[in-house]
Backbone as numpy.savetxt, mean C-alpha at the origin, in Angstrom:
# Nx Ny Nz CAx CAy CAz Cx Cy Cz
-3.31 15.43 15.87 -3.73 14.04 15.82 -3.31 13.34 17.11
-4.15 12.77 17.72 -4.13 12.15 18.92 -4.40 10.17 19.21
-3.10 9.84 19.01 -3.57 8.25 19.32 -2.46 7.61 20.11
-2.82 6.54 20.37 -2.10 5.31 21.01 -1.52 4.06 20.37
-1.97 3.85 19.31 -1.78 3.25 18.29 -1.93 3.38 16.76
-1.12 2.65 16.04 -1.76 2.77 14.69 -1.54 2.00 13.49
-2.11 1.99 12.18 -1.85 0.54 11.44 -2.47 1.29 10.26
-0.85 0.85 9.44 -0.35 1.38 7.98 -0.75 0.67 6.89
-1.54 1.05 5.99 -1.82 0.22 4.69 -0.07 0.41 4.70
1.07 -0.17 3.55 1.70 -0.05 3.02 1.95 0.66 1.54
1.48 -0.05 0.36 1.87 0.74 -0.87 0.63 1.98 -0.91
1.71 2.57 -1.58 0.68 4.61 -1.63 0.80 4.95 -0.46
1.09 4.36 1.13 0.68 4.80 2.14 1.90 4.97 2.89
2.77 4.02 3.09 3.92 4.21 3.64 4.97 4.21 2.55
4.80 3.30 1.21 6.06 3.34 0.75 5.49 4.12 -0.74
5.88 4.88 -1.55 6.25 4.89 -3.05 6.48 4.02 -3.88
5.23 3.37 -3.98 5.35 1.96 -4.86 4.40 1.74 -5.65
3.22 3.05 -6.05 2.30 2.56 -6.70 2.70 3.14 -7.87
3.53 3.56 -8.69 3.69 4.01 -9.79 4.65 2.52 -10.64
5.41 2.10 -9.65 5.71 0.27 -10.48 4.85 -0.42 -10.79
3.11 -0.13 -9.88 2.36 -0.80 -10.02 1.26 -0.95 -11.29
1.46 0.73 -11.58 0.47 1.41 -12.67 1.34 1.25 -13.46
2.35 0.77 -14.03 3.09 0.62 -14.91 3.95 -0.75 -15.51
3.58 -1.52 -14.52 4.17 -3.19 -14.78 4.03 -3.66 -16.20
2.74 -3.43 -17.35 1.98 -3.85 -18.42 3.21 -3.22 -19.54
3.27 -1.67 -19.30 4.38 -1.16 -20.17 5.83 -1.46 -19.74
6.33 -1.73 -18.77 7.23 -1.74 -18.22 7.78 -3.79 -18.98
6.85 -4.53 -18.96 6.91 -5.62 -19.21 7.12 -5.79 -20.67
6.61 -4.75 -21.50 6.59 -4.93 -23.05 7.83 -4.32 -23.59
8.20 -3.14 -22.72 9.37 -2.09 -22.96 11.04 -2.83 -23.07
10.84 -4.47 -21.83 11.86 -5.10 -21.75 11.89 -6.23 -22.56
11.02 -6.23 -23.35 11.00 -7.27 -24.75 11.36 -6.03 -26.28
11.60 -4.96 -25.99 12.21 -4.27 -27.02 11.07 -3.67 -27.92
9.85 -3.44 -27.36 8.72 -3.09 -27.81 8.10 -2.04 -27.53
6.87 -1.12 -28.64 7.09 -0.31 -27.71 5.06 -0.31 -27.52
4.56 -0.04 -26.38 3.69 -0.03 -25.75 2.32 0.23 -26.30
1.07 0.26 -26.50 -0.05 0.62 -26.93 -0.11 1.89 -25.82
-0.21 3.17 -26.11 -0.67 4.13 -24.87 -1.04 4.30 -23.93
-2.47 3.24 -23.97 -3.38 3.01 -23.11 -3.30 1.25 -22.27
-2.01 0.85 -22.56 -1.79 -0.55 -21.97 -1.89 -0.66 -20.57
-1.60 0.00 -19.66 -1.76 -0.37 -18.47 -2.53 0.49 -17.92
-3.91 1.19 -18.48 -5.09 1.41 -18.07 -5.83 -0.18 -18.31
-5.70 -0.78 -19.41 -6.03 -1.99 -19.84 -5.70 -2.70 -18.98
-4.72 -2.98 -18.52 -4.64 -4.17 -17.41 -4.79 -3.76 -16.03
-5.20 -2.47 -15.93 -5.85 -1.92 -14.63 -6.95 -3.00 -14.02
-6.48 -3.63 -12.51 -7.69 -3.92 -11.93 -7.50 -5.85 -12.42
-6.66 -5.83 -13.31 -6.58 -7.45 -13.85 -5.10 -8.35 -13.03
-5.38 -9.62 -12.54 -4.40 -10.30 -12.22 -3.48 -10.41 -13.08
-1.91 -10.51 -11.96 -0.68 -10.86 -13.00 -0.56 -11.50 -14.46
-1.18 -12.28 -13.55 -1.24 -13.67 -15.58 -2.85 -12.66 -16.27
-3.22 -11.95 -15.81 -4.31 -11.87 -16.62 -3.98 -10.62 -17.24
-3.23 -9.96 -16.65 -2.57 -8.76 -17.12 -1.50 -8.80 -18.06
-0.61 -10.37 -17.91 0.15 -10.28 -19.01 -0.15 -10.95 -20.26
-1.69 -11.95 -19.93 -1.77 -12.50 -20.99 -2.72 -11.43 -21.80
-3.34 -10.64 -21.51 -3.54 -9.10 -22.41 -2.35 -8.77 -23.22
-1.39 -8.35 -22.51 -0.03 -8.03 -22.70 0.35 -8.70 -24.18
-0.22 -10.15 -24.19 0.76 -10.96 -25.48 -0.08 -10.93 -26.18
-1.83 -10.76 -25.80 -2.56 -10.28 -26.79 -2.11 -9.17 -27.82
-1.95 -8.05 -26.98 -1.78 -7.17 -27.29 -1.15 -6.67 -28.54
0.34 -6.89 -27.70 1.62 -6.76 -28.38 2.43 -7.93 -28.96
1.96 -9.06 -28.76 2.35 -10.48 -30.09 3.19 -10.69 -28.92
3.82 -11.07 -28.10 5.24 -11.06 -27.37 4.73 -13.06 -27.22
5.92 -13.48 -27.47 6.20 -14.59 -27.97 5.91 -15.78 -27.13
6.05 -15.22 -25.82 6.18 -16.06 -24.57 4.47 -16.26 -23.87
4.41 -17.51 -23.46 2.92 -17.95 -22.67 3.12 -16.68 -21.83
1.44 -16.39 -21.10 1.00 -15.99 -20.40 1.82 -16.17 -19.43
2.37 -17.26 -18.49 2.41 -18.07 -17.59 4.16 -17.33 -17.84
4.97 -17.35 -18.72 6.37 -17.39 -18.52 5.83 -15.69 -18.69
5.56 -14.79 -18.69 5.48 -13.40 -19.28 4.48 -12.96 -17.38
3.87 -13.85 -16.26 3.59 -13.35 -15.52 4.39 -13.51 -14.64
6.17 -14.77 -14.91 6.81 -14.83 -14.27 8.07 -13.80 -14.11
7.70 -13.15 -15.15 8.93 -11.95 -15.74 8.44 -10.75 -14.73
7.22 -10.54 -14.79 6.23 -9.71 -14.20 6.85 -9.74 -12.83
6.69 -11.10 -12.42 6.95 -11.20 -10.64 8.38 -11.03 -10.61
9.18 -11.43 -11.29 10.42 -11.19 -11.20 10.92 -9.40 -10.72
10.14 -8.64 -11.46 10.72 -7.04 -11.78 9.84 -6.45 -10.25
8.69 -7.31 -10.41 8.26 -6.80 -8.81 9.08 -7.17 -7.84
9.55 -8.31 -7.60 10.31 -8.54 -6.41 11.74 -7.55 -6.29
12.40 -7.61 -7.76 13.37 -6.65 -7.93 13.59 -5.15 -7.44
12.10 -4.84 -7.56 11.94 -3.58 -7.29 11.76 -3.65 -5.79
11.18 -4.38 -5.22 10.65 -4.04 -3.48 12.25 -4.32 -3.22
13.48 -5.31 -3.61 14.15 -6.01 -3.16 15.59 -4.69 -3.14
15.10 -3.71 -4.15 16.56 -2.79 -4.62 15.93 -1.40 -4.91
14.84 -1.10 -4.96 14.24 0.52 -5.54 13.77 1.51 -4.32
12.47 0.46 -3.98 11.34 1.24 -3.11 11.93 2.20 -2.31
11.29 3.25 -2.15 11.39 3.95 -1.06 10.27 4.59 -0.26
10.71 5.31 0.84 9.24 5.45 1.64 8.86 6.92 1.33
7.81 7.26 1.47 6.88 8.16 0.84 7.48 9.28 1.64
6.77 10.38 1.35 7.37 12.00 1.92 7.48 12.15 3.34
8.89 12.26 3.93 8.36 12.19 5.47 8.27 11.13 6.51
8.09 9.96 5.28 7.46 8.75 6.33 8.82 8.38 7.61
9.78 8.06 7.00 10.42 7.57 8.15 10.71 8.86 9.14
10.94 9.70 9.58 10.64 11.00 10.19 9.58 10.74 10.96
8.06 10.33 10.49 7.01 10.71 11.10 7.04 9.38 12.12
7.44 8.05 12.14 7.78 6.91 12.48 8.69 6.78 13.20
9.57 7.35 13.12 10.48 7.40 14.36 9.89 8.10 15.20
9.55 9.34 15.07 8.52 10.54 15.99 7.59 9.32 17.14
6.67 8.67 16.23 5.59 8.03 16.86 6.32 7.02 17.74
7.37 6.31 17.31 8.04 5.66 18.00 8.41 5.69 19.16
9.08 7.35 18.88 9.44 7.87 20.39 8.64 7.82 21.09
7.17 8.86 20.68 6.46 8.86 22.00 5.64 7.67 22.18
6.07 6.25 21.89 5.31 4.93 22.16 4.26 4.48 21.63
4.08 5.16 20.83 3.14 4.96 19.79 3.39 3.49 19.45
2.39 2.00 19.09 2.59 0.78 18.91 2.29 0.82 17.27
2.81 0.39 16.52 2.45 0.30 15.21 2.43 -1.21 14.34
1.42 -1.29 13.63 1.22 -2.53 13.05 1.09 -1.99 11.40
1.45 -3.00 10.77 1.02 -2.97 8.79 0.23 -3.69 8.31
-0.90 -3.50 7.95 -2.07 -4.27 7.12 -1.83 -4.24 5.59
-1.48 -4.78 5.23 -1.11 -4.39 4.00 -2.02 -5.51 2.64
-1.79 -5.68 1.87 -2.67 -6.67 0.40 -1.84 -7.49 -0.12
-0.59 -7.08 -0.42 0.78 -7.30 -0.84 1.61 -8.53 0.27
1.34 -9.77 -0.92 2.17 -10.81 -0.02 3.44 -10.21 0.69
3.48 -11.40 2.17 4.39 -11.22 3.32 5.82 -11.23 2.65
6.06 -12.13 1.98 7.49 -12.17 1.45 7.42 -10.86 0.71
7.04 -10.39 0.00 7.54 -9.03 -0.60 7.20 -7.88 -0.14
6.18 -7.86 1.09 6.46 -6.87 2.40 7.23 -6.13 3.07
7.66 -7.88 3.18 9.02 -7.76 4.24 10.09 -7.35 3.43
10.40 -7.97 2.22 11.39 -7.21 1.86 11.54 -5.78 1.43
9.97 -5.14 0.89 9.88 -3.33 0.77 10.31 -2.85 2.02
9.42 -3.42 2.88 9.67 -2.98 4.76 11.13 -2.44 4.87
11.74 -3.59 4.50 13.72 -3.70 4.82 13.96 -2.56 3.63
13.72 -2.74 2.55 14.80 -2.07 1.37 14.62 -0.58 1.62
13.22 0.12 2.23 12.88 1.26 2.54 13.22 1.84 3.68
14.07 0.75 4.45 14.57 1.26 6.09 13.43 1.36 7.06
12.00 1.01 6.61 11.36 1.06 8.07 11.05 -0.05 8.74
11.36 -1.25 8.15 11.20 -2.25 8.94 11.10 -2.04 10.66
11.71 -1.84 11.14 11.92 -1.91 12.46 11.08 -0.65 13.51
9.92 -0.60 12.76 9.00 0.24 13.66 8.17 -0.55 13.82
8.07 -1.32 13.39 6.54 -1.92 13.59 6.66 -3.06 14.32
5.25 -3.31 15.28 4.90 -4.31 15.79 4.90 -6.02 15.29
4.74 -5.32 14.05 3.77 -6.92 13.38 3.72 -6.09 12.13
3.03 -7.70 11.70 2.45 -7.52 9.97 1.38 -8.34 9.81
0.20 -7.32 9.14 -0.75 -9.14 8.90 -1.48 -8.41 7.42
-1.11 -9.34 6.76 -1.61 -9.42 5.16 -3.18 -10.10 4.71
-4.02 -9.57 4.03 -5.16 -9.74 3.95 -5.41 -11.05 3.09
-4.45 -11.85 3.15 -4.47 -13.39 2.68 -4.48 -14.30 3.50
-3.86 -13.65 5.11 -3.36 -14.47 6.12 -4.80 -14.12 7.10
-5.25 -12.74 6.81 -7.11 -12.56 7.03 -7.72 -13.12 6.75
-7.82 -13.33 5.51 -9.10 -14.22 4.66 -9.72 -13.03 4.17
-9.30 -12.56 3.67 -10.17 -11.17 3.40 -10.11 -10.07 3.00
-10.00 -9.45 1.45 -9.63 -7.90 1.10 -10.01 -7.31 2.00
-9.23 -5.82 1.38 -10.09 -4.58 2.34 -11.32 -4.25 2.02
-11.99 -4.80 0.57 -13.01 -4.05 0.25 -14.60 -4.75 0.06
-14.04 -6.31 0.77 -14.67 -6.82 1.29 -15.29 -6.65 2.75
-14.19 -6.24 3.79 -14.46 -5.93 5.38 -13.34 -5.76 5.89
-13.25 -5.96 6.77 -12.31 -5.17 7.77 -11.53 -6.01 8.82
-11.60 -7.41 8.68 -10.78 -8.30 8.94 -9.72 -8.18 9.50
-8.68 -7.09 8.24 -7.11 -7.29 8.70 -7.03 -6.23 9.40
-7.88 -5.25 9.53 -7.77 -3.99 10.67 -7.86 -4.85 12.05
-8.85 -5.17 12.04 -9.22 -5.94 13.13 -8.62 -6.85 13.90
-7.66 -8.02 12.87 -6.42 -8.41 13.62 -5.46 -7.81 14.34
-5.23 -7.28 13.20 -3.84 -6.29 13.88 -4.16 -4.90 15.30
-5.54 -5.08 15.34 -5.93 -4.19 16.53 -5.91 -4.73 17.38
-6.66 -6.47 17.20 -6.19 -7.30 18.56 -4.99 -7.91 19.11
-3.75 -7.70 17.69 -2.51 -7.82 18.01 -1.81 -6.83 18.87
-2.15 -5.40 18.77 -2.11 -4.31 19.03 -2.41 -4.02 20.70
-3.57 -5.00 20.74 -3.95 -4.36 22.62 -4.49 -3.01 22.23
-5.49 -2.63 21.80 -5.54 -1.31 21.73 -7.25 -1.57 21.59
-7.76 0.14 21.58 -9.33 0.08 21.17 -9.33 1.18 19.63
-10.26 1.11 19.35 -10.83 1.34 17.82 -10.28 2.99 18.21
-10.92 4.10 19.58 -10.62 4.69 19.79 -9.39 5.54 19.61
-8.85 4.88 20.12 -7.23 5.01 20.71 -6.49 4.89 19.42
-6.64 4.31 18.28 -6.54 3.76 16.94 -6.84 4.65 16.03
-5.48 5.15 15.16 -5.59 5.67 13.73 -5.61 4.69 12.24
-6.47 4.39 11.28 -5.54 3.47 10.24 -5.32 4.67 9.35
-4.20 4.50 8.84 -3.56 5.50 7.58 -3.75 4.54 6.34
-4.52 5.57 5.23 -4.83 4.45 3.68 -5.05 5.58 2.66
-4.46 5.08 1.39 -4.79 6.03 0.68 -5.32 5.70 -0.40
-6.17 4.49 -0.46 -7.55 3.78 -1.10 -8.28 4.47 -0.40
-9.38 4.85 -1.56 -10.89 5.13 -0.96 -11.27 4.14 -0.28
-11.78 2.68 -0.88 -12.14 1.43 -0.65 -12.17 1.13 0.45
-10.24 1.35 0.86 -10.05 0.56 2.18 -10.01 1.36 3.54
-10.00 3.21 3.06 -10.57 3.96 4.04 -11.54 3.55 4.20
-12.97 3.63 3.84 -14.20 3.44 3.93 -14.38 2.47 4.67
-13.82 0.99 4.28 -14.08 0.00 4.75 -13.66 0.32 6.66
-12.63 0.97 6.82 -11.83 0.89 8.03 -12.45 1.78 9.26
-13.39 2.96 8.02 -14.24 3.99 9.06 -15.68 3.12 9.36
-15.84 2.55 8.25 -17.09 1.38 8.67 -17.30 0.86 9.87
-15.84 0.09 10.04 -15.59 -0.65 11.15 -15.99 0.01 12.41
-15.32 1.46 12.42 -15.54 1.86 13.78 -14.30 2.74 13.88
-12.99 2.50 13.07 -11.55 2.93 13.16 -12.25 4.37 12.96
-11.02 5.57 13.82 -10.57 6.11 13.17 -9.85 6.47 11.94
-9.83 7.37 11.06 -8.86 7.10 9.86 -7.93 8.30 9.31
-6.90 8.22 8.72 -6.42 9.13 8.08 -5.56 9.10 6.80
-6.28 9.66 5.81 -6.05 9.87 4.46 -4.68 10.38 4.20
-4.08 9.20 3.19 -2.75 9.81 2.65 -2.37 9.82 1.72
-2.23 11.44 0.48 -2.67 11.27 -0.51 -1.66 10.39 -1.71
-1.76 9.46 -2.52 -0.87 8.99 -3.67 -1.85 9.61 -4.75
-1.34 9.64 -5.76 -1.40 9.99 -6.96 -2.32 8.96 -7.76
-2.42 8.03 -7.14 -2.91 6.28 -7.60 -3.92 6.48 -7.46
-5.07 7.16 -6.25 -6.60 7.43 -5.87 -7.15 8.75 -7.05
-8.08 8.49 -7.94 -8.62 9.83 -8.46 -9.50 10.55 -7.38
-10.07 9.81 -6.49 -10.84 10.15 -5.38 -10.82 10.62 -4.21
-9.84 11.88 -4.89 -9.55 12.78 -3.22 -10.28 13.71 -2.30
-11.44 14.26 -3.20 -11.91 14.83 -2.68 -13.30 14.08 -1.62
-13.34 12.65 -2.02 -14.18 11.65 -1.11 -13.45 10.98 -0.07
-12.13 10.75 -0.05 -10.95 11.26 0.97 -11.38 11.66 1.85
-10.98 13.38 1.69 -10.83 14.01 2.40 -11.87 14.67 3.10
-13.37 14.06 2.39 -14.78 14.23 3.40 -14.84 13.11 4.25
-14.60 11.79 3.88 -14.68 10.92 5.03 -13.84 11.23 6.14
-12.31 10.76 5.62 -11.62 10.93 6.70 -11.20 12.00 7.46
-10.46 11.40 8.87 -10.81 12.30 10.17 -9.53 13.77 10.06
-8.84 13.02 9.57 -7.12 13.68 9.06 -6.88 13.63 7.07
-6.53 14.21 6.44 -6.29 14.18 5.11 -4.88 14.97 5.22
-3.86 14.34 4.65 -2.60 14.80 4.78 -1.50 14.84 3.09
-1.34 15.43 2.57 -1.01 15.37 1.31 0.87 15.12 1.52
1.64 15.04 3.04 2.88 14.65 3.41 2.79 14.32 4.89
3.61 13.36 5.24 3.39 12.99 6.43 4.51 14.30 7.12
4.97 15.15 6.23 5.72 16.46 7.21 4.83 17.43 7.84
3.31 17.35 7.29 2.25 18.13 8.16 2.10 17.57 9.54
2.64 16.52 10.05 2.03 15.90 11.43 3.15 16.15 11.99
4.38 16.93 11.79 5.38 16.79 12.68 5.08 17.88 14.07
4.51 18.58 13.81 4.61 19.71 14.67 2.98 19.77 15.13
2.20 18.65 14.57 0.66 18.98 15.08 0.21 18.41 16.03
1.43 18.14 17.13 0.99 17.10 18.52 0.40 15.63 18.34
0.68 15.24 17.68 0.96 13.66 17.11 0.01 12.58 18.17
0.77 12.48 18.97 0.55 11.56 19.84 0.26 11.74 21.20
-0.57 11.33 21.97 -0.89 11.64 23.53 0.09 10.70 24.24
């Protein structure tokens, strides 16, 4: 793999954080002393906080508004980026590597700045990266366009060329090879869609310990 730059989705991609994510719905009912419908957080798959927990009190009777039950929600998320997270197989290894050889790195991430920054810190990689720009501070999902690639490339000084994005959404691969980016697939457990992965993109890597020795960077 050959670049000059590059720009990290964050959760599934750099850090180990999508399994708090697939699990917030049970995880939320489990701490009211209850125990879960099976299929609860396939159910709130894809649904906002409050919309996910007010399912939740549908669900399971739990006593509390929507509104105090999506604040419990945000609470265990922040908890977790603030004291749990950690970074995915390899990652800090492969980041220092790129570091060395000058590699510039930026984070596009979905996931508000305040709880970014604090996964960033609690996972130890904060301090590789260039920047941060969040697709709120874009105007714009990933699966809408390509916005926050695009910032952070012109934050970057760099060309599309010269440019890897690492994602391990179909969605927001797609969207990023659209653009023009290079891309490279990194697999989480969170995508059922690996094998559409690993036909688009340019690199498909199931640990970032496959890139240590594959000449990384020019």
């Amino acid at each position: 793999m050959r670049l000059q730059s590059a720009i990290f989705d964050m959760d599934g991609t750099l850090l180990d954080s999508m399994p708090m994510w697939r699990s917030r719905a049970t995880t939320l009912v489990r701490s009211h002393g209850l125990i879960p419908p099976p299929d609860l957080d396939r159910q709130v798959s894809g649904l906002s906080l409050l919309e996910g927990a007010a399912r939740c009190k549908e669900l399971c009777g739990l006593p509390e508004s929507a509104e105090e039950l999506e604040q419990e929600v945000w609470g265990q998320i922040q908890r977790f980026y603030r004291q749990d997270v950690r970074p995915k197989d390899g990652a800090v290894e492969f980041l220092s590597l790129l570091k060395m050889e000058g590699v510039w790195m930026y984070v596009a991430t979905a996931t508000d700045r305040s709880l970014a920054e604090d996964a960033l810190k609690t996972a130890g990689i904060d301090g590789f990266f260039r920047g941060m720009i969040t697709t709120r501070e874009a105007g714009q999902e990933k699966r809408e366009g390509p916005e926050v690639y695009e910032r952070a490339l012109r934050r970057l000084r760099s060309t599309k060329q010269d440019t890897v994005v690492f994602e391990d959404a179909l969605h927001a691969l797609r969207t990023a090879k659209e653009a023009g980016f290079r891309t490279a697939a990194v697999y989480d457990a969170s995508e059922p869609n690996q094998e559409e992965l690993r036909r688009l993109a340019e690199y498909y890597i199931t640990s970032y310990r496959e890139l240590f020795h594959s000449g990384t960077a020019e």
